[in-house]
C-alpha positions in Angstrom: 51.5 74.4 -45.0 50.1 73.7 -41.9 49.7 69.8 -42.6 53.3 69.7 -43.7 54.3 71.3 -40.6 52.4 69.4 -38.5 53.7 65.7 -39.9 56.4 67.6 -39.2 56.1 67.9 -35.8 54.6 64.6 -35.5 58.1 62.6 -36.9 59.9 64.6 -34.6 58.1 64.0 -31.7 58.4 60.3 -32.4 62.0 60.2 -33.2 62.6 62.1 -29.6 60.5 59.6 -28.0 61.6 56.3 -29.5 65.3 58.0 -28.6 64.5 58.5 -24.8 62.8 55.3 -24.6 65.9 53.7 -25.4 67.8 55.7 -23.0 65.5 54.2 -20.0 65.6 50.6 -21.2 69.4 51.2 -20.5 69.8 53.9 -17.7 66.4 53.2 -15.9 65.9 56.4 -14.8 62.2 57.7 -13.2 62.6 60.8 -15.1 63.6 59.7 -18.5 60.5 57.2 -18.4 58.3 60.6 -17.7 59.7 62.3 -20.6 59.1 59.4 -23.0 55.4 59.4 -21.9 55.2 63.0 -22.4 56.5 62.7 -25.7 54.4 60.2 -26.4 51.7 61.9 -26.1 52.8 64.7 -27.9 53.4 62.5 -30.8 50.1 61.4 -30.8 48.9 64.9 -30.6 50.9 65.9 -33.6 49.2 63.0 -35.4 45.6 64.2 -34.8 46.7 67.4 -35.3 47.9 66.5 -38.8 45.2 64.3 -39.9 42.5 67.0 -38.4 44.3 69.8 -41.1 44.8 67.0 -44.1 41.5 65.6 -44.0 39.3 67.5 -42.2 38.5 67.5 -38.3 36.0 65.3 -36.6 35.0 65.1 -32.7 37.4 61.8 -32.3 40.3 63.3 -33.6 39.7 66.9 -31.5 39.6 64.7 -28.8 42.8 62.7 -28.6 44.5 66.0 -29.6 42.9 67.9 -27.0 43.3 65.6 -24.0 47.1 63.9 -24.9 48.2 68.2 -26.3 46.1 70.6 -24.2 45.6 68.3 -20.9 48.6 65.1 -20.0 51.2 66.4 -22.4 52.4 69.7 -19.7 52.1 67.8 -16.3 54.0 64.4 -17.5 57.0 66.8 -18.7 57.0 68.1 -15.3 57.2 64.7 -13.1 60.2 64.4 -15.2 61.7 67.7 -13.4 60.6 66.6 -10.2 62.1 63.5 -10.6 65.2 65.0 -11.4 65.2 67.9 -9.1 63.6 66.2 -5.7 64.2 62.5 -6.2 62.4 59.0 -6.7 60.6 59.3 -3.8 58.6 62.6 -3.9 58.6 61.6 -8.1 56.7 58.0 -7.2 54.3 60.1 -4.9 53.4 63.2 -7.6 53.1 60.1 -10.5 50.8 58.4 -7.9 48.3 61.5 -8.1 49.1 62.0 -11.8 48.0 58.6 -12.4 44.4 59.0 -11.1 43.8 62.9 -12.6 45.0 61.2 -15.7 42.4 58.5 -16.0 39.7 60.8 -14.7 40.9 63.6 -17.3 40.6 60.9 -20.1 37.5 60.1 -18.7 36.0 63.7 -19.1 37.6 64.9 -22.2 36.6 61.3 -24.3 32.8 61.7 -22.5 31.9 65.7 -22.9 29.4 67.3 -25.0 31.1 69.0 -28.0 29.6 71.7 -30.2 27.4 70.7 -32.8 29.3 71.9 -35.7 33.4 71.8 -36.1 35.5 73.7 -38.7 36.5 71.4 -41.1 39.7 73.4 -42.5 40.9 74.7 -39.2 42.2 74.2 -35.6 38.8 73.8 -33.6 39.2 76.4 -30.3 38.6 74.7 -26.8 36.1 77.4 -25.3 34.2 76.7 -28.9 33.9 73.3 -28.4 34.0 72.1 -25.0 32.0 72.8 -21.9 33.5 74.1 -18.8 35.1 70.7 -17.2 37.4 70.0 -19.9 38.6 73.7 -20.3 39.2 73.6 -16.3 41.2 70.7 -16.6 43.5 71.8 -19.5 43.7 75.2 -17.5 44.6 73.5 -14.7 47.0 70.6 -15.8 49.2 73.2 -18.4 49.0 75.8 -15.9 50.6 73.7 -12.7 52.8 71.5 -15.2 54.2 74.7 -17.1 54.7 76.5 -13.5 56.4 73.5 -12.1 58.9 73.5 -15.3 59.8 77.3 -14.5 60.0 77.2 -11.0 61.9 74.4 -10.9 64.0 76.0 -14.2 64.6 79.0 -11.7 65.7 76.8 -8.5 68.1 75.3 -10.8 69.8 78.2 -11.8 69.9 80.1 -8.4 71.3 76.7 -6.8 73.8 77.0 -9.8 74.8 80.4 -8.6 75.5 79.4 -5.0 77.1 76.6 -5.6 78.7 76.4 -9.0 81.7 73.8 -8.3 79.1 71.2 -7.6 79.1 68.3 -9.7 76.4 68.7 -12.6 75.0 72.0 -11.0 75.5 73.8 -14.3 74.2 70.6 -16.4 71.0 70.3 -14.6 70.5 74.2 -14.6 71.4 74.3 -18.3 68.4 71.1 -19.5 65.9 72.5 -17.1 66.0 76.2 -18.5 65.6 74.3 -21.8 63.1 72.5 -21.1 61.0 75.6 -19.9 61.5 77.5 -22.7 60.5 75.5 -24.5 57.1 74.8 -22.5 56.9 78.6 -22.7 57.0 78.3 -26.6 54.4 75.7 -27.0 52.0 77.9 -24.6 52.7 80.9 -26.6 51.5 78.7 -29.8 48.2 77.6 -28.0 47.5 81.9 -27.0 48.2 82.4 -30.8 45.5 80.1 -31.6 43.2 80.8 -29.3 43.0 84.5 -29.9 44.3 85.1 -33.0 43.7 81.6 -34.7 46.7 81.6 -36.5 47.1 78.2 -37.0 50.4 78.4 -39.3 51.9 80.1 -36.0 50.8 77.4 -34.0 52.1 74.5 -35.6 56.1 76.6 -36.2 55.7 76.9 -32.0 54.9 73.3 -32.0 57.4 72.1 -33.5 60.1 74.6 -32.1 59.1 74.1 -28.3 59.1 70.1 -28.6 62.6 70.7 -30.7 64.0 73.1 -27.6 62.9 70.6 -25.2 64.2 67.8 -26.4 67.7 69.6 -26.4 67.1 70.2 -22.3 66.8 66.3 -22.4 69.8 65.9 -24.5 71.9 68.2 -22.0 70.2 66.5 -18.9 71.5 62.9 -19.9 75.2 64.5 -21.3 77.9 62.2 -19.6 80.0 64.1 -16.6 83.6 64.6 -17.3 85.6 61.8 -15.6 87.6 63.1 -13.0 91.7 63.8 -12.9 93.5 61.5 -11.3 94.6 62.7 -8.1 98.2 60.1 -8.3 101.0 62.2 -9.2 102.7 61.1 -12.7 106.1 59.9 -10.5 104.0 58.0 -7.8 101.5 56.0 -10.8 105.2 55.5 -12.6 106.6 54.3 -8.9 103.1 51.8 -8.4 104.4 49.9 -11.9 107.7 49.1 -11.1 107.9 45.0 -9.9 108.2 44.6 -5.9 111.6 43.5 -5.9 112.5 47.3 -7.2 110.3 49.2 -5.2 111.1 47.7 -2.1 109.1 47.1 0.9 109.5 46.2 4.8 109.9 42.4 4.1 112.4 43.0 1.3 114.5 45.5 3.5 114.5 43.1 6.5 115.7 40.0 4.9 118.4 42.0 3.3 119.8 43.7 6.4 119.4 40.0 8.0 122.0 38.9 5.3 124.5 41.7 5.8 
């Protein structure tokens, strides 16, 4: 069950990000390519995640899924909200930094000591297999991505609140509290098999956190309602009628000239 689910999760993941990368290619927009790179990588970490349970995990395999799902996957979801929520230049700067902790982060989790021995029919468990370095980073990079996503899921709303006749308030307060639910959900999975090693209830949060984000993208990219036309029926009928009938100031001129 828990190799089904996780292929699974792995189709989905792709399917989302072969969708958003299309998107970019036409919208170029900052934050759609951070999205597709955080799906990405959660593809990819689906994939180890499902060859680890169907044939048996190894240290390459913990690896890639612990550094593209426990590490990059959080924080890359988040430049997408600050690209969205405090614009292309504050984005370029945070994906600047994210840049370099990424590289050193693949650096550390591809290069540290693992334990000896891995269980061959279940999730390995960070603490049981890493040192402290690569636990500190996934601690640090899911903790300040996830808090990002909910922080900037709450701005969202309260700026919603105040000013709720502002052109895609309630869109953008609507994908964002999306999106952090379902960052919430795949966290919630990662607790469950930390403690309780439950790895059936991992995989179902899995999949149902990347499926609940990728709805918040869906309503973040929904096309505005084009605006009523301001004309009045009687003035657009009046704008159609030839010159000559309408009548203007050389028209009325040359007439009165001929009376």
């Amino acid at each position: 069950m828990t190799s089904g689910l996780a292929f699974l999760a792995t189709a989905v993941a792709s399917l989302f990000a072969q969708a958003t990368l299309v998107r970019y290619t036409r919208h170029r927009k900052p934050h759609e390519a951070a999205w597709a790179v955080a799906l990405a990588m959660f593809a990819l970490a689906s994939a180890a995640l499902a060859t680890g349970e169907s044939t048996g995990w190894d240290r390459g395999t913990f690896r890639v899924f612990y550094l593209l799902g426990a590490v990059l996957n959080v924080p890359w979801l988040a430049l997408g909200t600050v690209y969205l929520l405090l614009g292309p230049t504050v984005g370029r700067r945070v994906r600047a930094v994210l840049l370099v902790a990424s590289g050193f982060a693949a650096g550390v989790v591809l290069s540290a000591p693992m334990a000896r021995h891995l269980p061959r029919n279940s999730i390995p468990v960070g603490k049981d297999t890493f040192g402290v370095l690569p636990r500190v980073l996934a601690a640090v990079g899911s903790g300040v991505g996830a808090t990002v996503i909910v922080v900037g899921a709450l701005w969202s709303a309260s700026r919603f609140a105040r000013r709720r006749r502002e052109p895609g308030a309630a869109r953008r307060a609507g994908a964002n509290a999306l999106i952090a639910v379902g960052t919430l959900v795949l966290s919630s999975g990662g607790l469950i098999q930390g403690f309780a090693g439950k790895d059936e209830a991992f995989t179902i949060t899995l999949a149902a956190g990347i499926v609940t984000i990728y709805l918040g993208f869906l309503v973040a990219e929904r096309p505005r309602q084009p605006e009523r036309s301001l004309v009045s029926p009687s003035s657009s009928r009046r704008s159609t009628l030839p010159t000559n009938d309408r009548g203007s100031a050389s028209t009325t001129s040359t007439r009165a000239g001929h009376l």
